[in-house]
ROSE-4610 file (N, C-alpha, C; in Angstrom, 1 decimal, always signed):
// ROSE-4610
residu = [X/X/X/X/X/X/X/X/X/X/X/X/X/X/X/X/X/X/X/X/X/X/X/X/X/X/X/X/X/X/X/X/X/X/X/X/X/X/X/X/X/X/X/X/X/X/X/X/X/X/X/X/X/X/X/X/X/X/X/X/X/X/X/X/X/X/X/X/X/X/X/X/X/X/X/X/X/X/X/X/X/X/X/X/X/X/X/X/X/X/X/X/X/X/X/X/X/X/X/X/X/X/X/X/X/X/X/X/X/X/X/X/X/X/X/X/X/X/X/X/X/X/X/X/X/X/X/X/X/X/X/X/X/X/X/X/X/X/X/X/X/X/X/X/X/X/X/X/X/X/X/X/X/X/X/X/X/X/X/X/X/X/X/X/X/X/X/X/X/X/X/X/X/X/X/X/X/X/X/X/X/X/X/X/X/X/X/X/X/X/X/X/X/X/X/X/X/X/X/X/X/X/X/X/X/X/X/X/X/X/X/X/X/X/X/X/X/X/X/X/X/X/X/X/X/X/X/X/X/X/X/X/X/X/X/X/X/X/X/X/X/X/X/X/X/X/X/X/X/X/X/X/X/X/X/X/X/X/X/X/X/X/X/X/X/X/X/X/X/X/X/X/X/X/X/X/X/X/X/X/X/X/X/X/X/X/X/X/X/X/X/X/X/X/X/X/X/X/X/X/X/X/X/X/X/X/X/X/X/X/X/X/X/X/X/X/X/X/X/X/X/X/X/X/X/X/X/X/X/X/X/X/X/X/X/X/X/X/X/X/X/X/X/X/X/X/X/X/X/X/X/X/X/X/X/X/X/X/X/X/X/X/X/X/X/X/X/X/X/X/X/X/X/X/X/X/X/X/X/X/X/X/X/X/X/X/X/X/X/X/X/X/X/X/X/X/X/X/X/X/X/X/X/X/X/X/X/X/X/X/X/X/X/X/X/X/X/X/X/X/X/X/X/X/X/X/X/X/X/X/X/X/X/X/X/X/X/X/X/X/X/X/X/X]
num = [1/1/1/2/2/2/3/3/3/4/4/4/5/5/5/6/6/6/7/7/7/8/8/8/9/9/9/10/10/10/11/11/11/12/12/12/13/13/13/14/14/14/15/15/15/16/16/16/17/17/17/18/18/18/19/19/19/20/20/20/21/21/21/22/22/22/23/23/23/24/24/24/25/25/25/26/26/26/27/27/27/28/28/28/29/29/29/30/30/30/31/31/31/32/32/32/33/33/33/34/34/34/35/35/35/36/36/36/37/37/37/38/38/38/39/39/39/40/40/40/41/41/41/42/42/42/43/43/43/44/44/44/45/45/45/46/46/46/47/47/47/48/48/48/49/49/49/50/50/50/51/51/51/52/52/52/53/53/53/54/54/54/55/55/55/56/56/56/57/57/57/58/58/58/59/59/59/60/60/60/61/61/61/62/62/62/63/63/63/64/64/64/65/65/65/66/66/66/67/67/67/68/68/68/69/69/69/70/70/70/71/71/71/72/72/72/73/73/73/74/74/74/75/75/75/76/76/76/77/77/77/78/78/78/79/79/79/80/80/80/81/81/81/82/82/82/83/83/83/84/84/84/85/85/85/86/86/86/87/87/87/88/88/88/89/89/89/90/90/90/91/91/91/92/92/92/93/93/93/94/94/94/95/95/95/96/96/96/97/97/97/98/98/98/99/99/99/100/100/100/101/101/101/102/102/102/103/103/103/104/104/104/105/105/105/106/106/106/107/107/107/108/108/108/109/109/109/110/110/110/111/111/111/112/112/112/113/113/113/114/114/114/115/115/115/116/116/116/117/117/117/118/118/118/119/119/119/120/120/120/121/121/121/122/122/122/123/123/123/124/124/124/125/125/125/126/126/126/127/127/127/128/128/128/129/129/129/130/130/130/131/131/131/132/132/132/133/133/133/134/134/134/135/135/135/136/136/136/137/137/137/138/138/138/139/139/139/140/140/140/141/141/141/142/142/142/143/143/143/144/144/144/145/145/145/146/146/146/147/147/147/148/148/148]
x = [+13.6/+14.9/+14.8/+15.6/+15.7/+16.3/+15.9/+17.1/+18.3/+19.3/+19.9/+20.8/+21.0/+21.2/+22.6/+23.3/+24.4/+24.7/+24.4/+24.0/+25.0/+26.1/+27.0/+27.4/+26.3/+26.1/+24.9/+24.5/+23.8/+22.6/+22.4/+21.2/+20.5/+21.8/+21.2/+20.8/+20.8/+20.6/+18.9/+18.9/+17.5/+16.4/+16.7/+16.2/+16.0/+17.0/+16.8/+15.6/+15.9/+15.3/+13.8/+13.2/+11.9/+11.2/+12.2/+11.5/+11.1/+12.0/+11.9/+10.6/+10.7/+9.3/+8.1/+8.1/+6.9/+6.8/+7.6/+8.1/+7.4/+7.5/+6.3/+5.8/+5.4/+3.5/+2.8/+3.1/+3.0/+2.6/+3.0/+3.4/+4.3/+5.4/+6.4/+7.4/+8.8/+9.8/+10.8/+11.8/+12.9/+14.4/+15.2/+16.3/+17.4/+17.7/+18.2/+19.7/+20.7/+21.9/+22.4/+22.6/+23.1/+24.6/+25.0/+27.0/+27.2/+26.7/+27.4/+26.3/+25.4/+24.4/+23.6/+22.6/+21.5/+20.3/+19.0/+18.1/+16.8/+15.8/+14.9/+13.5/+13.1/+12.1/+11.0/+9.7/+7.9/+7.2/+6.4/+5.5/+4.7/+4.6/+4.6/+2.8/+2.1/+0.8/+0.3/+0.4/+0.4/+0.4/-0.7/-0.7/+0.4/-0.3/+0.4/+1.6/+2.6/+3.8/+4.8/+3.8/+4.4/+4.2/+3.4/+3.5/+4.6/+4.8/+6.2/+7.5/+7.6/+8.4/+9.0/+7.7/+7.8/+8.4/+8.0/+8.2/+9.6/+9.9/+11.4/+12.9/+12.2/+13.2/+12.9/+11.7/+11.8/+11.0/+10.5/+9.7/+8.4/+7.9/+6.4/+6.0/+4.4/+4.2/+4.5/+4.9/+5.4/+7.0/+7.3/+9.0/+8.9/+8.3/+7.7/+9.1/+9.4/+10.4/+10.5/+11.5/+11.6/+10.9/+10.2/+9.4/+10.3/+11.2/+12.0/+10.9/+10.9/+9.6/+10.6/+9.5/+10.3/+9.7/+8.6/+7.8/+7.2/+7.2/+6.6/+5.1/+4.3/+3.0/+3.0/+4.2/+4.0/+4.3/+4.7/+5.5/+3.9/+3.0/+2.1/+1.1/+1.2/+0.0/+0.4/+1.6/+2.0/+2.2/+2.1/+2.6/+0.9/+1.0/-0.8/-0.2/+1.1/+1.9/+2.1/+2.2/+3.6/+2.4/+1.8/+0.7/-0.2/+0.2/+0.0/-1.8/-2.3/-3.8/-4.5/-3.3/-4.0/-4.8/-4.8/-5.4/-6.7/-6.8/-8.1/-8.8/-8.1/-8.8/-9.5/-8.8/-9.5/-10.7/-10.4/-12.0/-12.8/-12.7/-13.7/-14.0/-13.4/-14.1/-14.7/-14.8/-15.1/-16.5/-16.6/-17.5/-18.3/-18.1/-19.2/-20.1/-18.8/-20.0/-20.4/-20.3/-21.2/-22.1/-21.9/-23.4/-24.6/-25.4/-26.9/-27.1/-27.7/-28.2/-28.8/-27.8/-28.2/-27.5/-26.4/-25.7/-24.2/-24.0/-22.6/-21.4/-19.9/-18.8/-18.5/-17.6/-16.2/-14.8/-13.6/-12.8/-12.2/-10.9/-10.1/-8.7/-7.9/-7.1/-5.6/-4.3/-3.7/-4.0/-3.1/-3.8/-3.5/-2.4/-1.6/-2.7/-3.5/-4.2/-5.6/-6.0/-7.1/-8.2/-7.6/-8.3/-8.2/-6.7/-6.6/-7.7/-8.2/-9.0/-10.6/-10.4/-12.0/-12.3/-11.1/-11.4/-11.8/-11.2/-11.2/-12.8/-13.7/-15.0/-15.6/-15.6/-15.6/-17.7/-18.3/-19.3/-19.2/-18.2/-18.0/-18.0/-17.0/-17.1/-18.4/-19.4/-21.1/-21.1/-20.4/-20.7/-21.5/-22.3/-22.5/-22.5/-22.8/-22.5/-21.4/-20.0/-18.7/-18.3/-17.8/-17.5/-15.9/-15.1/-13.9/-14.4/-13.9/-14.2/-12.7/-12.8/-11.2/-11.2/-10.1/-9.9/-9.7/-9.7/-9.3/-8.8/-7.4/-6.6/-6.9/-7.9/-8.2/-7.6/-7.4/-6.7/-7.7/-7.4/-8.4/-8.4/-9.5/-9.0/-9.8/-11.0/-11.8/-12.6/-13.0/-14.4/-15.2/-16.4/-18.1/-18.3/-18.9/-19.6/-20.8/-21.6/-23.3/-23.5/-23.8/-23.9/-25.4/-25.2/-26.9/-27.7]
y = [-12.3/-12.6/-12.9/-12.4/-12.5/-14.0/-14.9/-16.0/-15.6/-16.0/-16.0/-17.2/-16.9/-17.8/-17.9/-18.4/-18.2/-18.7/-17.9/-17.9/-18.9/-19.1/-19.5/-20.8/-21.7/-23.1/-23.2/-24.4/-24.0/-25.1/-25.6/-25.9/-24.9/-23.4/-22.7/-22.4/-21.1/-20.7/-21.0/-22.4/-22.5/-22.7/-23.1/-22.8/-21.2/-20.3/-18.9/-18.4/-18.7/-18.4/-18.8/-19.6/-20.7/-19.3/-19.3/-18.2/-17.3/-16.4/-15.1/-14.9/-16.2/-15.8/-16.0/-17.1/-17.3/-16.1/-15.4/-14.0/-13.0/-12.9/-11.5/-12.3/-13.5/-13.9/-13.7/-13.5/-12.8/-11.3/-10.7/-9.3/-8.8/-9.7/-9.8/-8.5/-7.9/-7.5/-8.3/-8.4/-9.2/-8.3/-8.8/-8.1/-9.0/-8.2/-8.8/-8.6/-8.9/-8.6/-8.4/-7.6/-7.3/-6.9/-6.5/-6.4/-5.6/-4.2/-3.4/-2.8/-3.0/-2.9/-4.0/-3.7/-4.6/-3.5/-4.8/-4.0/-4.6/-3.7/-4.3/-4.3/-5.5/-6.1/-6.4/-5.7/-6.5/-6.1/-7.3/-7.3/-5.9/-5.3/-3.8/-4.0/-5.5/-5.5/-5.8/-5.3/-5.6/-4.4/-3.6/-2.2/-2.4/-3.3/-3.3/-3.6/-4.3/-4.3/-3.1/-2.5/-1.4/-0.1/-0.2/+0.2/+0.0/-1.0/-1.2/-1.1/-1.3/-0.4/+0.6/+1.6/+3.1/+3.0/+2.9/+2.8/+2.4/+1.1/+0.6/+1.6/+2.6/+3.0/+4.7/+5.3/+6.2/+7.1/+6.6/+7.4/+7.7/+8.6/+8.9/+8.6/+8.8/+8.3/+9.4/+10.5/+11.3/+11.5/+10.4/+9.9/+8.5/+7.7/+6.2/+6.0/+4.2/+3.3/+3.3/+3.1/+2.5/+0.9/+0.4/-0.9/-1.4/-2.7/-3.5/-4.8/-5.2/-6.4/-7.0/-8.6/-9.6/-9.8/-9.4/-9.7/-8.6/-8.2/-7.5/-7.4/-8.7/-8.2/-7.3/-7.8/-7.1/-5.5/-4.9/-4.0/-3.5/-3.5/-3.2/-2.5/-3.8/-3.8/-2.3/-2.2/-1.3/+0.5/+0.1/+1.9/+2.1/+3.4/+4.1/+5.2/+4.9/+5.8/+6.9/+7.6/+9.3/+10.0/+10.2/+11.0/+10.2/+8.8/+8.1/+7.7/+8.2/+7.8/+7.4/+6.4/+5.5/+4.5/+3.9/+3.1/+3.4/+4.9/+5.4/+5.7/+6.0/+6.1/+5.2/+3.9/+2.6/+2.8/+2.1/+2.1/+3.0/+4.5/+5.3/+4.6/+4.6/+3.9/+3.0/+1.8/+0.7/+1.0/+1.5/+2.3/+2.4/+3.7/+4.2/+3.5/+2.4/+1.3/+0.4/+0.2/-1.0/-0.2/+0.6/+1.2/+1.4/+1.5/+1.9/+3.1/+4.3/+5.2/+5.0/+6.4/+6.1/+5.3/+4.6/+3.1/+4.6/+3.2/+4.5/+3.9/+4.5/+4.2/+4.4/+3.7/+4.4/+3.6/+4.6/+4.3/+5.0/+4.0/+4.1/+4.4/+5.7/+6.2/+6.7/+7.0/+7.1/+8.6/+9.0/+10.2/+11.3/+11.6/+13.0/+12.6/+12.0/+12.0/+12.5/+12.8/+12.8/+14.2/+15.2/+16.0/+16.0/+14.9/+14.5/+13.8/+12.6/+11.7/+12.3/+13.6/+13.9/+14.2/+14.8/+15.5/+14.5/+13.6/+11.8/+11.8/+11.7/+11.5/+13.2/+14.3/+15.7/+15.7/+16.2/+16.5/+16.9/+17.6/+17.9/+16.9/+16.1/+14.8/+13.5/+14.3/+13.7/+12.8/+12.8/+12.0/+13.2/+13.0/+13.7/+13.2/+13.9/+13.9/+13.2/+13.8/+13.0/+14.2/+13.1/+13.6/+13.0/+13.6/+12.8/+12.4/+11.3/+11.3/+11.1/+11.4/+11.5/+10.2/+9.8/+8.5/+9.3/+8.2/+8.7/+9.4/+9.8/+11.0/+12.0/+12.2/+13.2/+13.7/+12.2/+12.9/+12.0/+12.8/+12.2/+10.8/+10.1/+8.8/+7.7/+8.5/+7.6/+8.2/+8.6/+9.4/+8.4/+9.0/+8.4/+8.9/+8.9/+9.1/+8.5/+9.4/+8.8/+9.2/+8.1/+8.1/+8.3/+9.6/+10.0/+9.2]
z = [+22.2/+21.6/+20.1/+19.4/+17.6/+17.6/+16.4/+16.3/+14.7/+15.3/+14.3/+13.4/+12.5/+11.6/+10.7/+10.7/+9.7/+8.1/+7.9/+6.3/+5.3/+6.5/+5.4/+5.6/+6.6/+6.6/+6.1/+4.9/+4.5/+5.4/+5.7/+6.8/+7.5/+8.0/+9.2/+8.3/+6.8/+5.6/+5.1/+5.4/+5.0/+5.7/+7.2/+8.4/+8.5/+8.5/+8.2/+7.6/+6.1/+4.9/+5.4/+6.0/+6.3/+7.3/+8.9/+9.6/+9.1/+8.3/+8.1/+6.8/+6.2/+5.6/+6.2/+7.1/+8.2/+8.6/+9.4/+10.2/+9.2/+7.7/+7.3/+6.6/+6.7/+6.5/+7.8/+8.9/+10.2/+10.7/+9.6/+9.7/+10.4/+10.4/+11.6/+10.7/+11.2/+10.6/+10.5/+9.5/+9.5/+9.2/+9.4/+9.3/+8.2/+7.4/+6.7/+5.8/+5.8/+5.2/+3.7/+3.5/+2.3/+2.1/+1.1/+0.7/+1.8/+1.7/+2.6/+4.4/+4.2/+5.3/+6.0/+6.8/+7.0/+6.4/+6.3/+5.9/+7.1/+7.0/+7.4/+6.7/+6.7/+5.8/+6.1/+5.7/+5.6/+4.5/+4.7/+3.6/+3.6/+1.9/+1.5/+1.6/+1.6/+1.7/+2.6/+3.8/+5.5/+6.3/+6.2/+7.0/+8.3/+8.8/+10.7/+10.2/+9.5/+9.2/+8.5/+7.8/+7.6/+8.4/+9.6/+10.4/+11.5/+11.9/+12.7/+12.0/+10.6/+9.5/+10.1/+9.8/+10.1/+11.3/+12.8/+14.1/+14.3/+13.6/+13.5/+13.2/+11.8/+11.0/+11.3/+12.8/+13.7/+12.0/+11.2/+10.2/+10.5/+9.6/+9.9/+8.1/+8.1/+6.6/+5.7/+6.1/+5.4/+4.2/+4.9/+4.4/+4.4/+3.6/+3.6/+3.0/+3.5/+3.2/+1.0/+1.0/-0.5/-0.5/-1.4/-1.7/-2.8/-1.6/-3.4/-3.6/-4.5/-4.9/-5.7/-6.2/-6.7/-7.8/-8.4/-9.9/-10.0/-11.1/-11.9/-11.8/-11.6/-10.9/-9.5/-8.7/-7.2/-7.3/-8.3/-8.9/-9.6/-10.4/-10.8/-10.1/-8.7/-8.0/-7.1/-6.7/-6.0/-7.0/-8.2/-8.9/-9.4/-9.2/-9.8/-10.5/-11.6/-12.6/-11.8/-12.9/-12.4/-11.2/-11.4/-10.4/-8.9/-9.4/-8.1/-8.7/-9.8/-9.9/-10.6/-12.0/-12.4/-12.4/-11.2/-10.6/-10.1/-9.8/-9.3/-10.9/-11.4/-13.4/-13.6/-13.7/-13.9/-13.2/-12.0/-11.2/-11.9/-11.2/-12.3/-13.9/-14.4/-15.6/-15.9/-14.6/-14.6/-13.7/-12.9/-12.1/-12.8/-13.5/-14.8/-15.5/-16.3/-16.8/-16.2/-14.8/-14.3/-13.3/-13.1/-12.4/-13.1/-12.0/-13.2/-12.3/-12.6/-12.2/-10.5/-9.8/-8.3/-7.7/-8.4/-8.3/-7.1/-6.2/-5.8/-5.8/-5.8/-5.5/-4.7/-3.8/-2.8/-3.2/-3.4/-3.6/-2.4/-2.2/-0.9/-1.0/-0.8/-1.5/-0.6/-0.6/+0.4/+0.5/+1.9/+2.1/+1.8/+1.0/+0.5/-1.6/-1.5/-2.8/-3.0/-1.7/-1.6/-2.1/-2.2/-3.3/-4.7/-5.1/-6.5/-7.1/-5.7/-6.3/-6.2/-5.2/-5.5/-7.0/-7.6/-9.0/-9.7/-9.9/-10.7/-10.9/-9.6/-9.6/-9.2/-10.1/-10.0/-10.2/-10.0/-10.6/-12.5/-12.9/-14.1/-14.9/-14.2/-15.0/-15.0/-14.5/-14.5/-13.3/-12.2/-11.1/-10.1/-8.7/-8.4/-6.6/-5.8/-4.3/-4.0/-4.8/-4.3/-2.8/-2.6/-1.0/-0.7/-0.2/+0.4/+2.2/+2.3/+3.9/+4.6/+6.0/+6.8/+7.6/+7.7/+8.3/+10.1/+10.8/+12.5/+12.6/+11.9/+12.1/+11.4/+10.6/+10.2/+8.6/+8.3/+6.9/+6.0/+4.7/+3.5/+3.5/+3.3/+3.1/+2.4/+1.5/+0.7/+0.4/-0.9/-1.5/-2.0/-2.2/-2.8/-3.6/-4.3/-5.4/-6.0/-6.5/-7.0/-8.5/-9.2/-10.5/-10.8/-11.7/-11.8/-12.5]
């Protein structure tokens, strides 16, 4: 059974406010009101939460939820710019200079990215035995790389 709360006393309001964040420090879902709908709510850094996301709102990861955030860090951590791979750039670059020869990477990537990111660490670009590997289902889901 869900508890509910009425928003518009303000005791229930913050009693509310208390679960529902307990509820996705949990990985729980929440449901939540807005002007004209309800929405439903979990934390965007919580695989198993945004897995019952998906399951809740009858999606697959193919048609993923919209991510509203509240700072500008949480907003950073989540965009990897227009191509989805700046973030895998960095690493590589950071990679490069802290390895020593023989030294290896793996970076862990979502899974409609994953021939993008083999190119990132290409042989051309001087890495060498990059490999993508498949997660359980069979989709890309993390390359290696060896720095000569």
């Amino acid at each position: 059974m869900s508890d509910r709360y009425d928003c518009s006393d303000p005791e229930q309001r913050a009693a509310g406010l208390k679960a529902a964040v307990d509820a996705v420090r949990r990985g729980e879902l929440v449901v939540l009101p807005t002007d004209t709908v309800y929405g439903i709510g979990a934390d965007a850094f919580t695989p198993h939460a945004i897995t019952g996301l998906l399951i809740a709102k009858r999606r697959s990861r193919d048609m993923p939820p919209p991510v509203l955030v509240g700072t500008v860090r949480a907003a950073t951590a989540l965009w990897g710019g227009t191509d989805g791979l700046d973030a895998i750039r960095a690493i590589e670059g950071v990679a490069r200079r802290l390895l020593r020869p023989g030294g290896r990477v793996a970076v862990e990537h979502g899974a409609v990215q994953g021939a993008a990111v083999y190119w990132v660490f290409a042989e051309e670009e001087g890495w060498r035995e990059t490999r993508n590997h498949q997660d359980l289902a069979g989709r890309d889901r993390f390359v290696t790389a060896m720095l000569p």
